[in-house]
C-alpha positions in Angstrom: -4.8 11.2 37.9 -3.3 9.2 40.6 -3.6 8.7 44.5 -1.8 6.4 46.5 -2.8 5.4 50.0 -0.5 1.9 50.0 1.4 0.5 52.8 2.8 -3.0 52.7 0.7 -6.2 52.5 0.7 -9.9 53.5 -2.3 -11.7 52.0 -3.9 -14.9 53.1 -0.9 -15.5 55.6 1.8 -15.6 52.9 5.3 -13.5 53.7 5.0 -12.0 50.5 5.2 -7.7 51.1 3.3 -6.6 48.0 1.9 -2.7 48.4 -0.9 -1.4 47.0 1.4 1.2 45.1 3.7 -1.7 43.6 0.4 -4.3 42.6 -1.2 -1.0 41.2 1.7 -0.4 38.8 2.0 -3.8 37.7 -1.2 -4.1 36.8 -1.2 -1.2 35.0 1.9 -2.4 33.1 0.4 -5.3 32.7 -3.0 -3.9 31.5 -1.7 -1.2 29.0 1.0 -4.0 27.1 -1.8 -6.1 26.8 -3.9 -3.4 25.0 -1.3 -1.9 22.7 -0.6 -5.7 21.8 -3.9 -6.4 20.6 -6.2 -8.0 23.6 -9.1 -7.5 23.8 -11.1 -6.0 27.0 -12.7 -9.3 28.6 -8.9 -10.6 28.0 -7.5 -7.5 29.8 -9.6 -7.8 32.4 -9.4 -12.0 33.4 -5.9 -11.5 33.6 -5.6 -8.6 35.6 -8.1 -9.8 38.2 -5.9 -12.8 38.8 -2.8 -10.7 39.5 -5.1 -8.8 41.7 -6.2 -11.5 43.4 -3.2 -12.9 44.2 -2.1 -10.5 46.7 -5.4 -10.0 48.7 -6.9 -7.2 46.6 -10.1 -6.3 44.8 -9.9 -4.9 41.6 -12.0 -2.0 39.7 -10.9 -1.8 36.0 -11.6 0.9 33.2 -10.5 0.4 29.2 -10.5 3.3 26.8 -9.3 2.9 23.5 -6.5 5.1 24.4 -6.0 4.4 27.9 -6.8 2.4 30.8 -7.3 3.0 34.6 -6.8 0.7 37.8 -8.2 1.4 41.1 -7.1 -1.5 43.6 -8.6 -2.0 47.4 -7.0 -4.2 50.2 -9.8 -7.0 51.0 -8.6 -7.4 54.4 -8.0 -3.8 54.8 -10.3 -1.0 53.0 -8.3 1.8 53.7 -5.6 0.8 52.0 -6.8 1.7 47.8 -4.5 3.2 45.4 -5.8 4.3 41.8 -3.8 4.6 38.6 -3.9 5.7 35.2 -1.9 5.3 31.9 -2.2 6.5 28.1 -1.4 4.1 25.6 0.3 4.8 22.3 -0.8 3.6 19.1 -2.4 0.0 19.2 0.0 -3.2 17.3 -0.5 -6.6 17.2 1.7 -9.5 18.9 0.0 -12.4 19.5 3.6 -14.0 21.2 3.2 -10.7 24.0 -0.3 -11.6 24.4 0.7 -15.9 25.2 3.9 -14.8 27.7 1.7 -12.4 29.9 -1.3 -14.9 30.3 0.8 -17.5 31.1 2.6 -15.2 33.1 -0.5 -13.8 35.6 -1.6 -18.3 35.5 2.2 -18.7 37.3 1.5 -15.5 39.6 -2.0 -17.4 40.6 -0.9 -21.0 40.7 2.6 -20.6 41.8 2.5 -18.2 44.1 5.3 -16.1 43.0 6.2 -12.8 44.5 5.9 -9.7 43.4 9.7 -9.2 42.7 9.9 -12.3 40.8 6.6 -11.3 38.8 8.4 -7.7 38.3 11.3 -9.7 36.7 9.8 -11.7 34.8 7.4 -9.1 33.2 10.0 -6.7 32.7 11.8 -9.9 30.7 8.4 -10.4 28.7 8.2 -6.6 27.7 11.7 -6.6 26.3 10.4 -9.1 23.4 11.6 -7.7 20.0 9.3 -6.9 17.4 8.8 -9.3 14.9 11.6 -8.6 12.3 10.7 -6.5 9.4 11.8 -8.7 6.6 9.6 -11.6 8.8 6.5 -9.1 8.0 7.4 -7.9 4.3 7.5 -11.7 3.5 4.3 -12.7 5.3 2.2 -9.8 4.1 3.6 -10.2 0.7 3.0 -14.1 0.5 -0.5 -13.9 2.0 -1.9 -11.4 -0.3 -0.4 -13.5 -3.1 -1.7 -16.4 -1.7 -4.9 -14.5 -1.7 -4.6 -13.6 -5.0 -4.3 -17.0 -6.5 -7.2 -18.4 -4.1 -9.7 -16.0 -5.8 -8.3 -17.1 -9.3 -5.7 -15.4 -10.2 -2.7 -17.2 -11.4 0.9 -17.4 -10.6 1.7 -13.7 -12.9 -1.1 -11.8 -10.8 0.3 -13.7 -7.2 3.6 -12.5 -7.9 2.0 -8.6 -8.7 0.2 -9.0 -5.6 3.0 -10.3 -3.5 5.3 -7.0 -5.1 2.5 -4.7 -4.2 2.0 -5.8 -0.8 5.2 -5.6 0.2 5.9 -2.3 -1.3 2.7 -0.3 0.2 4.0 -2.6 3.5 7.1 -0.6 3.3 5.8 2.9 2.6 3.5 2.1 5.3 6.5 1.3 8.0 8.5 4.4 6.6 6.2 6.9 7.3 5.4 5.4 10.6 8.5 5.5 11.5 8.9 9.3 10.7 5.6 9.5 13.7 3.5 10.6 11.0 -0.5 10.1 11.3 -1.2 6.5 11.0 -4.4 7.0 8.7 -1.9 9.0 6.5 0.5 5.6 6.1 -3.2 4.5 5.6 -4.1 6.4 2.7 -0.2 6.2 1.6 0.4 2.7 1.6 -3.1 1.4 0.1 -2.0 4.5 -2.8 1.8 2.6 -3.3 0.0 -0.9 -3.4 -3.1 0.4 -5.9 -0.5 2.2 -8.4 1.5 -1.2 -8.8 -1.0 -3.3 -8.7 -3.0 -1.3 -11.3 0.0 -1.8 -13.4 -1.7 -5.4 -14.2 -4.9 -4.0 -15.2 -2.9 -1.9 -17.8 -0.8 -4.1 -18.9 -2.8 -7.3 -18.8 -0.3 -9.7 -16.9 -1.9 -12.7 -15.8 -5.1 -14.8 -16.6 -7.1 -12.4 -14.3 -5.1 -8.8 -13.7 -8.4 -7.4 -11.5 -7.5 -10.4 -8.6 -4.5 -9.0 -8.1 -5.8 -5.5 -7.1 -8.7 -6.6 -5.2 -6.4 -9.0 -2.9 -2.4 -6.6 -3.0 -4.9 -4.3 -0.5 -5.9 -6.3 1.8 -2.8 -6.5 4.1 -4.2 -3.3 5.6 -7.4 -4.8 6.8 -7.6 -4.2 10.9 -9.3 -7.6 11.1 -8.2 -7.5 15.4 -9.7 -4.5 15.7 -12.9 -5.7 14.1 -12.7 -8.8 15.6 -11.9 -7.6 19.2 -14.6 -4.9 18.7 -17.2 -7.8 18.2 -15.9 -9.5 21.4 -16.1 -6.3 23.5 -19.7 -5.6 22.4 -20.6 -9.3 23.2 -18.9 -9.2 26.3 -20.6 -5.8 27.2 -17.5 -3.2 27.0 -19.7 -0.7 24.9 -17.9 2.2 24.6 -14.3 0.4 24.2 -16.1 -1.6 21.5 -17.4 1.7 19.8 -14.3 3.5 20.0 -12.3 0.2 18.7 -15.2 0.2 15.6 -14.4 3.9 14.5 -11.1 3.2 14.2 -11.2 0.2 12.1 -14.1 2.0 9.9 -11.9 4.8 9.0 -9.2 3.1 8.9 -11.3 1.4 6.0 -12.2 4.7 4.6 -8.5 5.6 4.3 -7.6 2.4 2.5 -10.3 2.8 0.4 -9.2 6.7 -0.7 -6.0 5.4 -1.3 -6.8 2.5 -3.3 -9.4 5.1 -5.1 -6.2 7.5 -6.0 -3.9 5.2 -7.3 -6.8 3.8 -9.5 -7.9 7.2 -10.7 -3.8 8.1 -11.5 -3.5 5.1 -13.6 -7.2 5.8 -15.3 -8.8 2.1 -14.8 -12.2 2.0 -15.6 -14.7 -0.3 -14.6 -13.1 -1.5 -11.9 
């Protein structure tokens, strides 16, 4: 879906060319990082709108879960509109992406920058490297030992959790890799973590071996999705929201089955 009816622009008096065409594809660059990275919609849409406004034009702006349109108008001429439209791969979370382009579209508005050196600069912000993976093992595996010992387990069951965590963590990151359904790493990696973590319910390591596989799971919890599907229903992006809500509930449901399996394998009752 696309049309394109851009010539070159100078808003508000400024020598700054900036077509329809080019804004329109910056914006939708712009738009679709900030989605897979974990924005929510209200977020999306401030910061697009002052990249839009920047250069003269008014902006119409539609979020799907799984994609995202822009259609753009020239203000000071109405003929000139170009629409564009972009599906967005599987949603992540990087909070450093999320800083760098909101400061980003604040320099395009305050400092008047063109739309070559906003191009650069973007193009600089989407080469950022993933956080590294040992970075993640270690902070899922801490936190859910952390967890662990909060809820009253002692140092024995942290260090279970902190094994379990990081091992479901890695089964998870394999199979992603391999592009296989993400609710199957889901189900896959809550499974890994339950079977080692059950491993203290059998074997009774620990002041209190049922912390440890109550908190080893919750590394998987989609708490931005839930949380950003709270803000988009406040801020009245209902289907977004919706969508966003699925997601996370099954998402649930698949940790849950996993967690389930791994409990049923090691026969733990009265859990």
């Amino acid at each position: 879906m696309m049309e394109d009816f851009s010539t070159s622009l100078a808003p508000h008096g400024q020598h700054d060319p900036a077509s329809a065409s080019r804004v329109a594809d910056l914006l939708l660059e712009i738009g679709s990082t900030l989605l897979v990275s974990g924005a929510h919609c209200g977020r999306i849409s401030r910061n697009l709108e002052r990249v839009a406004e920047r250069w003269g034009y008014h902006m119409e702006l539609f979020i799907t879960f799984t994609g995202l349109m822009v259609s753009i108008k020239n203000i000071a001429r109405p003929e000139e509109q170009v629409a564009r439209f972009r599906r967005c791969p599987l949603h992540g979370v990087h909070f450093g992406i999320l800083t760098e382009i909101s400061l980003l579209t604040w320099k395009i508005a305050e400092e008047t920058l063109t739309i070559d050196e906003a191009e650069k600069r973007f193009a600089v912000i989407k080469q950022t490297s993933p956080y590294p993976r040992w970075a993640i093992l270690l902070g899922v595996g801490f936190a859910c030992a952390y967890l662990c010992i909060l809820g009253g387990g002692d140092w024995a069951n942290g260090g279970m959790a902190f094994m379990a965590a990081v091992s479901g963590m890695i089964v998870r990151q394999e199979f992603l890799k391999q592009r296989f359904n993400p609710m199957i790493a889901f189900i896959l990696a809550a499974f890994t973590t339950g079977l080692i973590a059950g491993l203290d319910m059998i074997y009774q390591i620990g002041a209190s071996p049922e912390k440890t596989l109550a908190t080893s799971v919750l590394y998987l919890i989609p708490g931005v999705q839930l949380i950003n599907c709270v803000i988009d229903l406040i801020e009245g992006h209902i289907p977004t929201a919706i969508a966003r809500g699925v997601f996370a509930g099954f998402t649930l449901l698949c940790i849950a089955v996993g967690l389930a399996l791994g409990i049923l394998l090691l026969g733990i009752q009265h859990f």
